[in-house]
C-alpha positions as CSV (number, residue, x, y, z in Angstrom):
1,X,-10.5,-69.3,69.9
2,X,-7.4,-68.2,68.5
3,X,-5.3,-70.4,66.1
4,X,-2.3,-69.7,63.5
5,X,-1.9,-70.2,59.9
6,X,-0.5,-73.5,59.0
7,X,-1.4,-74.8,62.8
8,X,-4.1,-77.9,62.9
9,X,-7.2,-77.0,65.0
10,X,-7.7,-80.4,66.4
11,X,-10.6,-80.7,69.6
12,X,-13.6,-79.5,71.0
13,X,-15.4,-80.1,73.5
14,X,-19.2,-81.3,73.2
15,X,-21.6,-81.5,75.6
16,X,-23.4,-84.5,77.1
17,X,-22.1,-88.1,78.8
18,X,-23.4,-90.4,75.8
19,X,-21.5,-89.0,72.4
20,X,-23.9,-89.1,69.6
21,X,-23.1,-88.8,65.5
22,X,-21.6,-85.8,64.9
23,X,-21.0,-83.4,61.6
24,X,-19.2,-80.3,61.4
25,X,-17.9,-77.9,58.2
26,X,-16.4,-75.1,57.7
27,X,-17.3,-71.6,56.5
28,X,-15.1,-72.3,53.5
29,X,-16.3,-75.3,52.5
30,X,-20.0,-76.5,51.2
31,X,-20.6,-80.4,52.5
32,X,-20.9,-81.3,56.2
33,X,-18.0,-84.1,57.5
34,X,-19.4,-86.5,59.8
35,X,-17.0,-87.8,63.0
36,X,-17.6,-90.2,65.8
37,X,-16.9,-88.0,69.0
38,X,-14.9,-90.3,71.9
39,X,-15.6,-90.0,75.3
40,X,-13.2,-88.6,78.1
41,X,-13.5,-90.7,81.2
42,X,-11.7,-88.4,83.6
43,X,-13.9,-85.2,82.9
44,X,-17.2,-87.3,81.8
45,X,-17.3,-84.9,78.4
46,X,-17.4,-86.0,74.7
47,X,-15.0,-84.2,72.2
48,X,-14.5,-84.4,68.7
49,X,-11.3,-84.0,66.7
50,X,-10.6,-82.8,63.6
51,X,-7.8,-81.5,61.5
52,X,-8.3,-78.4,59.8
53,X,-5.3,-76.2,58.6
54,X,-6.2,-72.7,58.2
55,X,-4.0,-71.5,55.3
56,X,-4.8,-67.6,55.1
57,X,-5.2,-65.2,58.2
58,X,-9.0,-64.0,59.2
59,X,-11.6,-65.1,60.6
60,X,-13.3,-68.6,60.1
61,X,-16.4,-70.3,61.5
62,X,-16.7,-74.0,62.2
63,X,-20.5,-75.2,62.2
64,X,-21.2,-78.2,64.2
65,X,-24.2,-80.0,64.6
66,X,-25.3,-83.4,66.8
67,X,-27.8,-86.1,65.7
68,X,-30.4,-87.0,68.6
69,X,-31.8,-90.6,69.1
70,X,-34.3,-90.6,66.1
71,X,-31.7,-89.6,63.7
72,X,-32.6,-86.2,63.2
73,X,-29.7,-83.3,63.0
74,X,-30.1,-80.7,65.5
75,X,-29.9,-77.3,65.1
76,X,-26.2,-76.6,64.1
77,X,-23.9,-74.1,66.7
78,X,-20.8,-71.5,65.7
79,X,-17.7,-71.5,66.4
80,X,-15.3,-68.4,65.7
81,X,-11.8,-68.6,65.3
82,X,-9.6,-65.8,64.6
83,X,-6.5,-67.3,62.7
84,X,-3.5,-65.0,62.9
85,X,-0.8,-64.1,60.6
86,X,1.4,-66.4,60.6
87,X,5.1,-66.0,61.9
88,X,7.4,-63.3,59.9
89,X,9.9,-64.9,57.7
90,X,13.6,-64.8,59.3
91,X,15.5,-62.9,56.1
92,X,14.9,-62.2,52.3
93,X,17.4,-62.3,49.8
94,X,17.7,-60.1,46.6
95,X,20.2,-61.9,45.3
96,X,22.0,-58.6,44.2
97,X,25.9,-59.4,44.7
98,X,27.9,-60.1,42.1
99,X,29.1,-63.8,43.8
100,X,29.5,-65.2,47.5
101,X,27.1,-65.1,49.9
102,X,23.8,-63.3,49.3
103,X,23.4,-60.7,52.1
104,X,19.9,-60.7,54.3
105,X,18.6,-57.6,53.1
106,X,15.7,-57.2,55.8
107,X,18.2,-56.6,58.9
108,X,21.7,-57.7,59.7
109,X,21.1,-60.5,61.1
110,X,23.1,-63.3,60.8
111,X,20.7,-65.1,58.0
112,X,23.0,-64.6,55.2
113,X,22.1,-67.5,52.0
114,X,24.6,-69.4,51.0
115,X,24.3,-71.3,47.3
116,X,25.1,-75.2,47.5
117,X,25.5,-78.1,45.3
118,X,26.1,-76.5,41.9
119,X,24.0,-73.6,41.9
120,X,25.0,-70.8,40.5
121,X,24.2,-66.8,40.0
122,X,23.1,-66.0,37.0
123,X,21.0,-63.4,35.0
124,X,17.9,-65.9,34.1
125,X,16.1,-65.0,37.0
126,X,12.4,-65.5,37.7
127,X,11.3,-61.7,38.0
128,X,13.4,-58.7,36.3
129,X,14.5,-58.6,33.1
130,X,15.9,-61.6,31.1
131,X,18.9,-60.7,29.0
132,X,20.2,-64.0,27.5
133,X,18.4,-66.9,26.4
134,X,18.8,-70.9,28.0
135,X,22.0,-71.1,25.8
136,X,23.8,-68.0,27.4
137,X,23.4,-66.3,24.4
138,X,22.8,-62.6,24.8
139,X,19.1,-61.5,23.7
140,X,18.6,-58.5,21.0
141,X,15.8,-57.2,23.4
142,X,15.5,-57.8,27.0
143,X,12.5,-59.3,27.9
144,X,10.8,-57.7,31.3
145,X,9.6,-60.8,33.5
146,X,7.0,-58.6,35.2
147,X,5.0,-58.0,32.3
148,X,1.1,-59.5,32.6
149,X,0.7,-62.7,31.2
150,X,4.2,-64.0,31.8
């Protein structure tokens, strides 16, 4: 099975007519989650549905297991999924002009940034190198924003 990051994983399909209990877990996580599998009429199969979200790329294994009349868990079965990347971001900005509208600097396409409702460029930004403090004041010593720790 293939699946994407960020996409839900929601059904699969169970042998047998009569659905019994029902666990499954993930290869990421420690404690099995037990679901009720319904019945599909038209194709005489049980299925069970879950939401899982894969949030990285790789690939993950879903145990499942079924519970037989006495109550006892059977032996559990694999599945493999290979979750993909997910889809490439449409632009990046660097934020480099001096005013206007900040330039997609992965291609030239047309997903130029525009700022809206007050915001403003200025030289406090996240990662670089901070030269004035909260008050505008300019520092004595720039302060590098890439520096462990910070």
């Amino acid at each position: 099975m293939v699946a994407r990051v960020g996409v839900p994983i929601k059904t699969w399909y169970i042998t047998g007519e009569v659905p019994p209990p029902y666990q499954y877990k993930l290869s990421t996580g420690d404690s099995w989650i037990q679901t009720v599998p319904q019945l599909d009429f038209r194709t005489r199969q049980a299925y069970a549905s879950a939401s899982l979200i894969p949030e990285k790329s790789g690939t993950y294994r879903i145990y499942m297991r079924q519970q037989d009349e006495l109550g006892r868990w059977g032996e559990h079965a694999v599945l493999d999924i290979l979750v993909a990347a997910g889809e490439a971001p449409v632009a990046r900005w660097n934020f480099s002009e001096a005013d206007g509208v900040a330039q997609n600097s992965e291609s030239s396409s047309t997903h130029d940034a525009t700022l809206h409702d007050g915001a403003v460029r200025d030289d406090r930004g996240r990662r670089g190198t901070l030269t004035h403090d909260s008050s505008g004041a300019p520092l004595d010593v720039p302060v590098s924003l890439c520096q462990p720790g910070l």
